[in-house]
C-alpha positions in Angstrom: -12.8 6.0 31.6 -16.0 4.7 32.8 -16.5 1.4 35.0 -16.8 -1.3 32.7 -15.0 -0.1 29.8 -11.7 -1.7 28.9 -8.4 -0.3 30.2 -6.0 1.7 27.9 -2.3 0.7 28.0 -0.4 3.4 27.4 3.2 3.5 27.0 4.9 7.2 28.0 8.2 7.9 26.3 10.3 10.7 28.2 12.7 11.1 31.1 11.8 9.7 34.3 12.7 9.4 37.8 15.1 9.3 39.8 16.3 11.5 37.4 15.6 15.2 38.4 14.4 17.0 35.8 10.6 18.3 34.9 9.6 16.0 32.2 11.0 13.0 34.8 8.7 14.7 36.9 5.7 14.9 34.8 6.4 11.4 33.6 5.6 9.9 36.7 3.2 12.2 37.5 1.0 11.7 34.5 1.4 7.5 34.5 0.3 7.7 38.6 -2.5 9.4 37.7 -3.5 7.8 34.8 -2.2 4.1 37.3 -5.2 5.7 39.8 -7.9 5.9 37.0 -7.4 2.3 36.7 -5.2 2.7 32.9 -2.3 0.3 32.9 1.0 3.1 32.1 4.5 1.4 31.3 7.3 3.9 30.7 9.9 3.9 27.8 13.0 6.1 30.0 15.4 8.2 28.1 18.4 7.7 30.1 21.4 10.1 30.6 24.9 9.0 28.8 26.7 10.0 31.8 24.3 8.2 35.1 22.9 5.1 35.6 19.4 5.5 37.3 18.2 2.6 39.9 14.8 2.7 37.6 11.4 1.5 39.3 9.4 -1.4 38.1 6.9 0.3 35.4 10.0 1.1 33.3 9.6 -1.5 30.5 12.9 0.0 27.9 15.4 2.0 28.4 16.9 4.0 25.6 20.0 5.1 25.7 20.0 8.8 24.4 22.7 9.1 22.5 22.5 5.5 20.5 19.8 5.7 17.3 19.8 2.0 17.3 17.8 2.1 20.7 15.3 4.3 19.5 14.8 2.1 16.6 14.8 -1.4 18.5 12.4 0.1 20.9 9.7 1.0 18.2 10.0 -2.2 17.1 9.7 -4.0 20.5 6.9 -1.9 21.2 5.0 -2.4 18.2 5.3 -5.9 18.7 3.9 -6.0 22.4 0.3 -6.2 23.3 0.5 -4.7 26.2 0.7 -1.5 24.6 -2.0 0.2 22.6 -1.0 3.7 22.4 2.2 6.0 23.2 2.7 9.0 24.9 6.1 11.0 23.9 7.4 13.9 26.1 9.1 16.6 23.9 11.5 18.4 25.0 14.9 19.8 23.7 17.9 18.3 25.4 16.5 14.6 26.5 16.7 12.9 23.1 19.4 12.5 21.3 20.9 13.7 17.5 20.5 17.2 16.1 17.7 18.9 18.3 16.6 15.5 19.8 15.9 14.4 15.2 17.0 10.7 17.4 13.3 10.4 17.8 12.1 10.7 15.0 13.6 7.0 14.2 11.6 5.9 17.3 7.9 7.5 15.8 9.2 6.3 11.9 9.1 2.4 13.0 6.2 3.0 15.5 3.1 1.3 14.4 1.1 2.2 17.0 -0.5 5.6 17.6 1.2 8.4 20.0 0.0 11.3 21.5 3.0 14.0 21.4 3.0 16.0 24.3 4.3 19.6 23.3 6.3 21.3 26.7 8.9 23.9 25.0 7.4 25.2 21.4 9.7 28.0 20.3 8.7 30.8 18.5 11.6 31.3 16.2 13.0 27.7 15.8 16.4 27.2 13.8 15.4 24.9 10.3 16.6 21.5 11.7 14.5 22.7 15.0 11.5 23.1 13.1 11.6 19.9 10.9 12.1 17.9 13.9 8.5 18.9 15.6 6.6 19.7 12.4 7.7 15.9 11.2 6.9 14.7 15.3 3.5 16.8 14.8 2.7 15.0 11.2 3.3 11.7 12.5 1.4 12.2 15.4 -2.4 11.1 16.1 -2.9 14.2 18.8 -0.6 17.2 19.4 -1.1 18.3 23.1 0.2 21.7 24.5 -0.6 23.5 27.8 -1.8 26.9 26.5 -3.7 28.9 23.7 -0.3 30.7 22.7 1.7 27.4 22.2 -1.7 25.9 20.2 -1.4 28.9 17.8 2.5 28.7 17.6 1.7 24.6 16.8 -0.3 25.6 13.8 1.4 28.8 12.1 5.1 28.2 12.7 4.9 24.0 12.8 2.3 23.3 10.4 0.1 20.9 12.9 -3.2 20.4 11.5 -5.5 22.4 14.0 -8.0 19.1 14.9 -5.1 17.2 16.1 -4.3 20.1 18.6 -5.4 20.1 21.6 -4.8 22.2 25.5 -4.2 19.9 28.4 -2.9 22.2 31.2 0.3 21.2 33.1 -0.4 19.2 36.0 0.2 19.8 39.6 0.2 17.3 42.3 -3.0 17.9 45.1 -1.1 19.2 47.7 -2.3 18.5 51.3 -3.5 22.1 52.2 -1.4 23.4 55.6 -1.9 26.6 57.5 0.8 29.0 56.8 1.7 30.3 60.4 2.2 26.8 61.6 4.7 26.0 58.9 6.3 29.5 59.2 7.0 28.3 62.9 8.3 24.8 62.4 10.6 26.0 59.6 11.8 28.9 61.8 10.4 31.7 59.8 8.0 32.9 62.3 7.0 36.9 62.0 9.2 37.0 58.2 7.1 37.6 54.6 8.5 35.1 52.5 8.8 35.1 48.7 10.0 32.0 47.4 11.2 31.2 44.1 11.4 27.7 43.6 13.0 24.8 40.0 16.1 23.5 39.4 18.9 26.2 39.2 20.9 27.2 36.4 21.3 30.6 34.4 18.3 31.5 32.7 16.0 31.2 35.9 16.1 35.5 36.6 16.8 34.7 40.1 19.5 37.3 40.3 16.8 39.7 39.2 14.8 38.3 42.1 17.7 39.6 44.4 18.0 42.8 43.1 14.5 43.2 43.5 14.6 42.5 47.2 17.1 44.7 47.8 14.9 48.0 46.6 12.6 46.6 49.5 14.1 45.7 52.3 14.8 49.0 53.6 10.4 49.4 53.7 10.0 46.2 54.4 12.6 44.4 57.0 10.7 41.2 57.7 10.9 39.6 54.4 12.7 36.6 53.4 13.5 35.8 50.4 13.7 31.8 49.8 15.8 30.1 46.5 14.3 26.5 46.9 15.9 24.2 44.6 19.5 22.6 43.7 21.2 22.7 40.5 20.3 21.8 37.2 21.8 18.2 37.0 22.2 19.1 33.2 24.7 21.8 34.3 26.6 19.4 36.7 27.1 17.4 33.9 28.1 19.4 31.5 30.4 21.7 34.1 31.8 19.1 36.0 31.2 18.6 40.0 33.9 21.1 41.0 32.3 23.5 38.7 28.7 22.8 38.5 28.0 25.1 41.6 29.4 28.1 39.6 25.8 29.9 38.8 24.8 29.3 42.5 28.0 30.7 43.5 27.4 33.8 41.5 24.6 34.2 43.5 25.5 33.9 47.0 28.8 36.9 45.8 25.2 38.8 44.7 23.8 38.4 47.7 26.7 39.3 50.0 27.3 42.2 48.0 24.1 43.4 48.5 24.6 42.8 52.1 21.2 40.6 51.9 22.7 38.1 54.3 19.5 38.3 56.2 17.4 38.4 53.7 17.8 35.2 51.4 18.1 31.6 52.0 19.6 29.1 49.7 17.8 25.5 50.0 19.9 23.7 47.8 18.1 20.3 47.5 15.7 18.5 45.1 12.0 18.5 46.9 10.0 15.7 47.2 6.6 16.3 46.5 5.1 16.7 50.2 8.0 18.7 51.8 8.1 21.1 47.8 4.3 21.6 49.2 4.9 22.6 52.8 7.3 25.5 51.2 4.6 26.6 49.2 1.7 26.8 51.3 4.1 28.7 53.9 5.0 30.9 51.3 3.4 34.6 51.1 3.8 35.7 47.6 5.5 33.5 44.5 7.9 35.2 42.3 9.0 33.7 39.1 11.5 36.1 37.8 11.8 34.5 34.5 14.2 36.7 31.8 12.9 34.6 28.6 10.2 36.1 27.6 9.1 33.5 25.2 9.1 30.8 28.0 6.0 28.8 26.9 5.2 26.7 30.1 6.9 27.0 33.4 6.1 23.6 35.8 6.8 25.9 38.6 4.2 28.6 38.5 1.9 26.1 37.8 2.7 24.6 41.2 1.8 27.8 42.9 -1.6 28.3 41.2 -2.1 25.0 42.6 -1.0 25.8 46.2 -3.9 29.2 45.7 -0.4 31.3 45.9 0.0 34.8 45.4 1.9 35.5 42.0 4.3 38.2 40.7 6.5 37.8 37.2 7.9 39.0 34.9 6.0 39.2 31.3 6.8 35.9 29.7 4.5 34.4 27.0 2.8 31.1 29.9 2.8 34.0 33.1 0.7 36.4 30.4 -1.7 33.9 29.9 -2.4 32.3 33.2 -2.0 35.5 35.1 -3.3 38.2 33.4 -7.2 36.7 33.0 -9.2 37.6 36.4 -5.6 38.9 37.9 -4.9 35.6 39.2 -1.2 37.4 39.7 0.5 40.2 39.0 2.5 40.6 35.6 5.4 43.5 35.3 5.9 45.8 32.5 9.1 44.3 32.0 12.2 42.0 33.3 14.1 44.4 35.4 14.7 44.3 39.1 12.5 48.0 39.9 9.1 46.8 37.7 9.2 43.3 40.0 10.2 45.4 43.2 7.1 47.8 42.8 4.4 45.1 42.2 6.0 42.8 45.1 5.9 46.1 47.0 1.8 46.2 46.3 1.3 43.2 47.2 2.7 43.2 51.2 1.2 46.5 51.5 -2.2 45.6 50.9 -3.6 42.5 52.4 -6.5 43.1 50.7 -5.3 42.5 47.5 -2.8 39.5 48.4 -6.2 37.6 49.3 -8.0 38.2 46.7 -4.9 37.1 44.5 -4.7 33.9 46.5 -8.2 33.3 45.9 -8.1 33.7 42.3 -5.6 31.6 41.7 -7.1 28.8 43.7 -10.1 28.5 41.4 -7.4 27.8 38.5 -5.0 25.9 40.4 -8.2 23.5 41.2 -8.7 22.9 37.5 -5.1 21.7 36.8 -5.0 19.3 39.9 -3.4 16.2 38.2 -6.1 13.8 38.6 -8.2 16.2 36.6 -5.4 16.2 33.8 -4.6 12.5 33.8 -8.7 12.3 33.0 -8.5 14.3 29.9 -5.3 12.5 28.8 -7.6 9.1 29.2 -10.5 10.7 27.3 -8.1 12.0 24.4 -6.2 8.4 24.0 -10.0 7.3 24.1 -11.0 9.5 21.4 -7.3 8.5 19.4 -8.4 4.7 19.7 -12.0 5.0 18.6 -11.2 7.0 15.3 -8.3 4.4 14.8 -10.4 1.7 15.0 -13.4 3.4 12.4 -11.2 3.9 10.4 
């Protein structure tokens, strides 16, 4: 927005911290940003059935995800406070409640007020009930955003969104304070090792056993490197395994990893990061693998993060690593998912410095387009846009 003009309030509808979980992530990412550019963000939080979060200040309702009637009072709350002009909603499977999240769509049926819907997992082949749900969230909606081309065409041929309301916002990443590599290597006690780090919440899914195996072909060439598995687990999987159990996919991994007798080799950080110590592993970190078996994985938070840290890159071929990767070889993509296609390129990319920098370089010029103060200004200008045509209308 430009000085002068009056201030937006948005409301953002989604997860949101001190729950641990991307979109909670986002959330609060997006409304500081958007706080910073002088727009006045309140949160709507979809809470968990099973936690009770200590929420901060800006959180205005709390809807309880698996009771409709909160979804339905909120809408009509909101649309009677004028302290809200427009809505953001976070989509994503698994934080809203009813058959594939169809809770929300009481929340947009009472709303009054315009929302932007902001797109993060768009599958390819949806069940039916799976593609109602978005293609009625998309109808209703006054602007679609996704994070890449792929997803924008996926928006319009398998959910019907009208093409005009669709629009590409990359996913944001935080501006890291830039360190020097060597120095963090030291303080961290990872002096003289090449470390590849793969970092998220951890659950099955992730590939990081493929990550494993792929260390292992290497380790014999290469016996300085260190492979890092920064994250802890899902809290989704907790939940739904119990405490005692929760641990089980971790645990799977540490029996791969002994073994492999790659002791020595791999280091388990089993925490949740905060944003300033997530970047110090980062910026220490020599090449990023993101070993992701779903190859229709639309967006991935994490890989973002390291184009943002000017990280170089190797994954597997998923539909998000294909499109930010592949132009300019800001990374290197595999041929496929397995353990020997990762190994080779990973291989590459220690042998020849050369190449490592020029990756690194590369993905800095993206990673300092999708800085989130850059985002949270497009987000303004698109609720700007939303508002205008609302009100000539």
């Amino acid at each position: 927005m430009y000085e002068g003009e009056p201030l937006i309030n948005f409301l953002n509808l989604g997860t949101y911290t001190p729950k641990q979980c991307g979109i909670a992530t986002f959330s609060r990412n997006l409304r500081d940003n958007l706080t910073r550019l002088k727009e006045n963000t309140s949160i709507a939080a979809v809470s968990d059935p099973y936690f009770t979060y200590d929420y901060p200040d800006e959180v205005s309702y709390i809807i309880r995800q698996n009771n409709i009637e909160d979804y339905a009072s909120t809408a009509n709350a909101v649309n009677k406070d004028s302290g809200i002009d427009l809505v953001i909603i976070q989509h994503e499977y698994g934080i809203y409640g009813g058959a594939d999240g169809d809770y929300l769509l009481e929340f947009t049926a009472r709303l009054t007020k315009p929302y932007l819907l902001v797109t993060h997992t768009i599958l390819p082949y949806p069940t039916t009930n799976e593609k109602a749900v978005l293609s009625a969230l998309c109808r209703q909606a006054a602007a679609v955003v996704c994070m890449t081309r792929t997803s924008s065409s996926m928006l319009s041929h398998v959910y019907g969104a009208a093409p005009e309301k669709v629009y590409i916002i990359h996913h944001g990443v935080p501006a890291f304070r830039v360190q020097d590599r060597n120095l963090l290597k030291q303080e961290y006690g990872f002096e003289g090792r090449e470390l590849i780090t793969t970092f998220g919440l951890i659950g099955p899914g992730k590939g990081i056993e493929i990550g494993i195996r792929s260390l292992k072909r290497l380790v014999a060439k290469h016996e300085n490197l260190m492979y890092l598995i920064v994250g802890r687990t899902h809290p989704m999987l907790v939940e739904h395994e119990g405490e005692q159990h929760g641990d089980r996919y971790r645990e799977t991994l540490v029996e791969l990893v002994n073994s492999l007798g790659m002791q020595d080799h791999v280091a388990f950080v089993n925490k949740f990061l905060e944003p300033e110590a997530l970047g110090e592993y980062l910026y220490m970190t020599d090449i990023y693998l993101s070993p992701y078996p779903d190859l229709n994985q639309a967006i991935s938070g994490t890989l973002a993060y390291a184009l943002g840290c000017g990280r170089a890159i190797v994954s597997t071929p998923y539909l998000y690593a294909l499109e930010m990767l592949s132009q300019d070889q800001r990374g290197l993509v595999a041929d496929d998912t397995t353990a020997e296609a990762l190994a080779e390129l990973l291989d590459r990319v220690i042998s020849e410095p050369g190449l490592k920098l020029k990756l690194e370089k590369r993905a800095a010029l993206l990673g300092a387009k999708v800085k989130w103060p850059y985002i949270a200004k497009q987000y303004a200008n698109l609720a700007e846009s939303v508002l205008k045509s609302k009100i000539a209308m």
